[in-house]
C-alpha positions in Angstrom: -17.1 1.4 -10.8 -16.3 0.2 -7.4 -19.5 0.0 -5.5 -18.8 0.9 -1.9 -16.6 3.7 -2.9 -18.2 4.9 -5.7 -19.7 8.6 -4.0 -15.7 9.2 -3.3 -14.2 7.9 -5.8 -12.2 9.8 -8.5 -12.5 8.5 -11.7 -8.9 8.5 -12.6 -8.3 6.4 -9.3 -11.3 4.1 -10.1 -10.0 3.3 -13.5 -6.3 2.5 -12.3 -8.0 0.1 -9.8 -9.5 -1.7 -12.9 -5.8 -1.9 -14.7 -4.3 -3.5 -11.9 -7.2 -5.9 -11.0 -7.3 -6.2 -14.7 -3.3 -7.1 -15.1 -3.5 -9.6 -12.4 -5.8 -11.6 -13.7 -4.2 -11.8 -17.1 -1.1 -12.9 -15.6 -3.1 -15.1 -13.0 -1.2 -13.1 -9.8 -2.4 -12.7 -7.0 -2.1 -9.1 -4.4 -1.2 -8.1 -1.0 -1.6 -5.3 0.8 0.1 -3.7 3.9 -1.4 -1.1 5.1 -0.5 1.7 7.9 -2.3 5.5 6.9 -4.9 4.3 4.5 -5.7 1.8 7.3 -7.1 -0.5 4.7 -8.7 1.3 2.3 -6.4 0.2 -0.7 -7.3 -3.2 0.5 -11.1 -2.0 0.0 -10.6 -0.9 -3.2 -9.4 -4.2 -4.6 -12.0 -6.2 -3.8 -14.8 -3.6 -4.1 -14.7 -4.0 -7.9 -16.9 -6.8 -9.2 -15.8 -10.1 -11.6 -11.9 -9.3 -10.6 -11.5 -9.0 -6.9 -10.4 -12.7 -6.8 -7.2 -11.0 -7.8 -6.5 -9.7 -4.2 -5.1 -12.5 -1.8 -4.9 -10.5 1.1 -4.6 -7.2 4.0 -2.8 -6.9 6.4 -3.8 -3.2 8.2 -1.2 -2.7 10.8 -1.5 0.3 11.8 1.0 0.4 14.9 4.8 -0.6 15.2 3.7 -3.7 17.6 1.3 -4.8 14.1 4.7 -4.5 11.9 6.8 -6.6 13.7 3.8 -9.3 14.8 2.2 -9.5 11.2 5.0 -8.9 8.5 8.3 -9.2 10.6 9.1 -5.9 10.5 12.3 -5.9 12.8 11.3 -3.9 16.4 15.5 -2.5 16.6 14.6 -1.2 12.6 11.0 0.3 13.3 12.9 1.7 17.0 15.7 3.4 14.8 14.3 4.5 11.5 10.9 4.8 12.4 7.7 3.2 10.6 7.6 5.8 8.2 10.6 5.4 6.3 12.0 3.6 3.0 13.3 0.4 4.8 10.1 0.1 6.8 7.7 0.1 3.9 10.3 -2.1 2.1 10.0 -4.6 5.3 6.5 -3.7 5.5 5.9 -5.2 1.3 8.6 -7.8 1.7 7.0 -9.3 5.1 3.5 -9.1 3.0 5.0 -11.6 0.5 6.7 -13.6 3.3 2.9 -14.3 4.9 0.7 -14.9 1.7 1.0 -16.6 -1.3 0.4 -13.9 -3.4 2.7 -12.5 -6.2 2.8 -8.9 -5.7 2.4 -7.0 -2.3 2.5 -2.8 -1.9 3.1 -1.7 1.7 2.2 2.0 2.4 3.6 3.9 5.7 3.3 7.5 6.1 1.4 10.5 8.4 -1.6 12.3 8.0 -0.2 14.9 10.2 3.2 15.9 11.5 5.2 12.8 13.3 7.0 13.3 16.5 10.4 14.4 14.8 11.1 17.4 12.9 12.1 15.0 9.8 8.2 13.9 9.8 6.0 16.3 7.7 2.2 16.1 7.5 1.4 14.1 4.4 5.0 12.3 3.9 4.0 8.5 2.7 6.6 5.7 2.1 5.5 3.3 -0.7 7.3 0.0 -1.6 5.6 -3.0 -3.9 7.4 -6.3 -3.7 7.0 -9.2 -6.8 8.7 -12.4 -6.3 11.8 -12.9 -7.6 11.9 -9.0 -8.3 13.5 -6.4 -6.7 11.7 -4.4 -4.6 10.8 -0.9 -5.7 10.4 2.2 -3.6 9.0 5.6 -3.8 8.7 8.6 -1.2 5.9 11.2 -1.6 5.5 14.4 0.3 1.5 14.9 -0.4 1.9 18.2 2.3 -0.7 18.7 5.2 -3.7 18.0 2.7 -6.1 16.3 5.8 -6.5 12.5 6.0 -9.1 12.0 3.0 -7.3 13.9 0.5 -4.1 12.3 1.3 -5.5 8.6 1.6 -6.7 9.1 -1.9 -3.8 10.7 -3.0 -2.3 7.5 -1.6 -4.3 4.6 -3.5 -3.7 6.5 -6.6 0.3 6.5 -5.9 0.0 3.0 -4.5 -1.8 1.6 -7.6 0.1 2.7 -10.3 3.0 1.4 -8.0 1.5 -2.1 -8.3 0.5 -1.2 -12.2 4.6 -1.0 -13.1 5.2 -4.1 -11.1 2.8 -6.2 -12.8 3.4 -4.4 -16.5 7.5 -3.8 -15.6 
């Protein structure tokens, strides 16, 4: 069980953590994270669990447009016209991850815990991508619904993990 997040943990959740930490050591990858809503936490998650976290290379938590473009490269004109939450930011967002660390796989996630600015921006819509070298990298969209910040963080690690389980298994 991861230790720090053990009283919050779900099971299922807890277990997919192992898998992945678990596949990346087989293969002898390394992970990345890039994190925007879950300012960290799947970052936490992957080193919280003991005799695998050597797995996970690095986090980057960047939670505002400014930390996208400095951090991963995410282009200012893209984050200005398609906004941070979107399917070419978190594709920018995973890409950049790989671009700054010398790890294998990286999953970017970019979404809002409550309505964004524009009409188009529901409360709970998440953009996931996870990057592999020499891969293509994969996307997927999730409208969790307005389901508070906890519920749709974990809802979050548990998309963003089996995300990074196909990658390493696919």
């Amino acid at each position: 069980m991861a230790e720090a997040l053990d009283p919050i943990l779900p099971d299922r959740i807890d277990d997919l953590a192992h898998r992945v930490l678990s596949a990346a050591c087989t293969q002898g990858v390394t992970l990345a994270t890039a994190e925007s809503c879950t300012g960290g936490l799947l970052a936490s998650l992957l080193t919280d669990i003991p005799g695998c976290s050597h797995a996970f290379e690095r986090g980057f938590v960047v939670y505002t447009d400014a930390a996208k473009s400095e951090l991963l490269g995410v282009p200012a004109e893209m984050l200005r016209d398609v906004g941070a939450v979107s399917e070419p930011a978190a594709r920018a967002m995973a890409e950049g991850s790989l671009e700054r660390s010398t790890a294998e796989v990286a999953l970017s996630i970019t979404g809002w815990a409550e309505a964004g600015p524009r009409p188009d921006q529901p409360a709970g819509l998440v953009h996931f991508a996870c990057a592999r070298r020499n891969r293509s990298t994969r996307h997927r969209e999730e409208r969790f619904g307005d389901i508070g910040r906890a519920r749709l963080r974990l809802a979050c690690l548990e998309t963003a993990l089996t995300m990074m389980l196909a990658q390493l298994e696919g």
